[in-house]
C-alpha positions in Angstrom: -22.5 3.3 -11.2 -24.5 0.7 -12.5 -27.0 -2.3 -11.1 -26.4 -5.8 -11.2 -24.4 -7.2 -13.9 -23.5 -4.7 -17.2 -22.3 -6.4 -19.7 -19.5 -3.9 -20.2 -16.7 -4.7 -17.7 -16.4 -1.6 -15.2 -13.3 0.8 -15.2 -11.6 -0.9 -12.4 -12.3 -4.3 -14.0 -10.0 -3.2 -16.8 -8.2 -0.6 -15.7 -5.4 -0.4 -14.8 -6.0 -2.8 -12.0 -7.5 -5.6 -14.2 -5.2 -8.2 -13.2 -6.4 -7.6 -8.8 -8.8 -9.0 -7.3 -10.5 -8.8 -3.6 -9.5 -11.1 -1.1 -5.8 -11.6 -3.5 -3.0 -12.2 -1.2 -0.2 -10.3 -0.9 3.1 -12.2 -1.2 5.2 -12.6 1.5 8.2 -10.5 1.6 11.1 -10.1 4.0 11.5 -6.8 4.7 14.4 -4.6 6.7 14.5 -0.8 7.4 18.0 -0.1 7.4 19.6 2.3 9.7 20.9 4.2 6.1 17.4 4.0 5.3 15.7 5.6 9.1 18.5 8.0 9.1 17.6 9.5 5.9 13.8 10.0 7.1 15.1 11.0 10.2 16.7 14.0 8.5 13.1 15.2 7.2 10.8 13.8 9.2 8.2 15.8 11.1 7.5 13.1 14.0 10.7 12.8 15.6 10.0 10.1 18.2 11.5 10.2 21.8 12.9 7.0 21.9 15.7 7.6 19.3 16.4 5.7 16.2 16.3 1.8 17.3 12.3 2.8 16.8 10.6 3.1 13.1 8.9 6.8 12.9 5.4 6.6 11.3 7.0 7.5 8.1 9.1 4.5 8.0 6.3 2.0 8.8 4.6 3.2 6.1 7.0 2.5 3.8 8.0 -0.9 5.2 4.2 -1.8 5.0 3.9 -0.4 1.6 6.3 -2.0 -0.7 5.3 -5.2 -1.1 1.4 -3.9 -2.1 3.2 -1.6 -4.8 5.4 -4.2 -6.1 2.5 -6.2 -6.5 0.2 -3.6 -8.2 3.0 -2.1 -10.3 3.6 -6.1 -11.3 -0.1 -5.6 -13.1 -1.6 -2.6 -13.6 -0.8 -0.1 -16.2 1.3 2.8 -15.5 -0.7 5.9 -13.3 0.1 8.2 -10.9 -0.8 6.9 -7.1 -1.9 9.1 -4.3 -2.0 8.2 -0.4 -6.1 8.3 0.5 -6.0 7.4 3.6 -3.5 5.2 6.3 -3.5 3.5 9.3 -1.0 2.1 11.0 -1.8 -0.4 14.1 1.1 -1.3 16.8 0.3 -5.0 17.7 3.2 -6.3 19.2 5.6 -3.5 18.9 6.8 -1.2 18.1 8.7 -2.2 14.9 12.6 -1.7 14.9 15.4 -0.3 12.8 17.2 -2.7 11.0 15.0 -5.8 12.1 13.6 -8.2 9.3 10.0 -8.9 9.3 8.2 -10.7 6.9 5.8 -8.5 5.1 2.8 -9.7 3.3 -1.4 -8.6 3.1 -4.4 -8.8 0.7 -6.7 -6.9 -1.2 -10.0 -5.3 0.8 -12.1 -3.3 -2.1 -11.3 -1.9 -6.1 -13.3 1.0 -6.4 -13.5 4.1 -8.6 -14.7 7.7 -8.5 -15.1 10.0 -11.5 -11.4 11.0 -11.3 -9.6 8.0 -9.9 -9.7 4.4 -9.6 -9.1 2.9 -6.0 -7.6 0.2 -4.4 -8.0 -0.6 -0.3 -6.0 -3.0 1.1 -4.2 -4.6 4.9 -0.2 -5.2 5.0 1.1 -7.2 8.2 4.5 -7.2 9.6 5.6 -10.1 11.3 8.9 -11.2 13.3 11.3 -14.0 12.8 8.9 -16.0 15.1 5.7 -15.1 13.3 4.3 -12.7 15.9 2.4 -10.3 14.0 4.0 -6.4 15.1 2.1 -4.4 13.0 -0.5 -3.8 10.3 -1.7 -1.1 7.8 -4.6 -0.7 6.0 -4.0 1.6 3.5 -6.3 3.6 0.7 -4.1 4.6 -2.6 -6.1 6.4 -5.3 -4.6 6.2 -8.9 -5.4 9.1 -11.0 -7.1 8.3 -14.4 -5.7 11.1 -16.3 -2.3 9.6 -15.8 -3.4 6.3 -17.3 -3.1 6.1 -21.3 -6.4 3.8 -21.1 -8.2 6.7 -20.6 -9.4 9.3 -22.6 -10.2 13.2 -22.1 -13.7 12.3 -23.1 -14.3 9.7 -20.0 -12.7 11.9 -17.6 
């Protein structure tokens, strides 16, 4: 914690997230969940839906909102191990389909750090062919500072 500006750049300013920034935009991405792709969820997944498998389970938006954040963090920061800290997942004009492309894309919301991991909170949206937004995520992913080689025992 500190007030105003320290003239030592904060943890999250340098790492592993020292190339992100809030309010960064998330690339655009096309994105398809494959039917190869729902059916091997299907096979472990908790939240069968009733509707059958032309409809994404939770599990499966989640990962179709996910990716492109990832690919962008993993693209800068150093490597760490990432937990889930909190998701959710809004239907806007769905629900989102198996093998249907959508253009994925989002932005940074907050960095943020705790004494044992650094964070990173951030909105994916899934739009159609036409541009219609279907659904969005906003998503909390913790990294674990012990995992990270920039950090030592001693600052843990």
């Amino acid at each position: 914690m500190s007030v105003g500006n320290p003239d030592e750049p904060t943890a999250v300013g340098r790492i592993p997230l020292e190339d992100l920034s809030v309010g960064e935009e998330i690339p655009r991405q096309a994105m398809t969940v494959t039917s190869a792709d729902h059916e091997q969820r299907m096979a472990t997944a908790a939240e069968v839906l009733p509707w059958g498998n032309s409809v994404l389970i939770p599990s499966s938006v989640v990962g179709l909102l996910y990716q492109p954040c990832v690919a962008t963090v993993r693209a800068k920061a150093k490597p760490c191990t990432g937990i889930f800290g909190a998701i959710e997942i809004r239907n806007i004009n769905g629900p989102t389909l198996v093998d249907t492309p959508y253009t994925v894309h989002g932005k940074v919301l907050a960095l943020g750090q705790s004494p044992k991991t650094e964070l990173l909170w951030y909105e994916t949206y899934a739009d159609d062919d036409s541009g219609t937004r279907v659904a969005e995520m906003r998503m909390l992913i913790r990294m674990m500072k012990n995992s990270s080689p920039l950090y030592s025992a001693s600052e843990l």
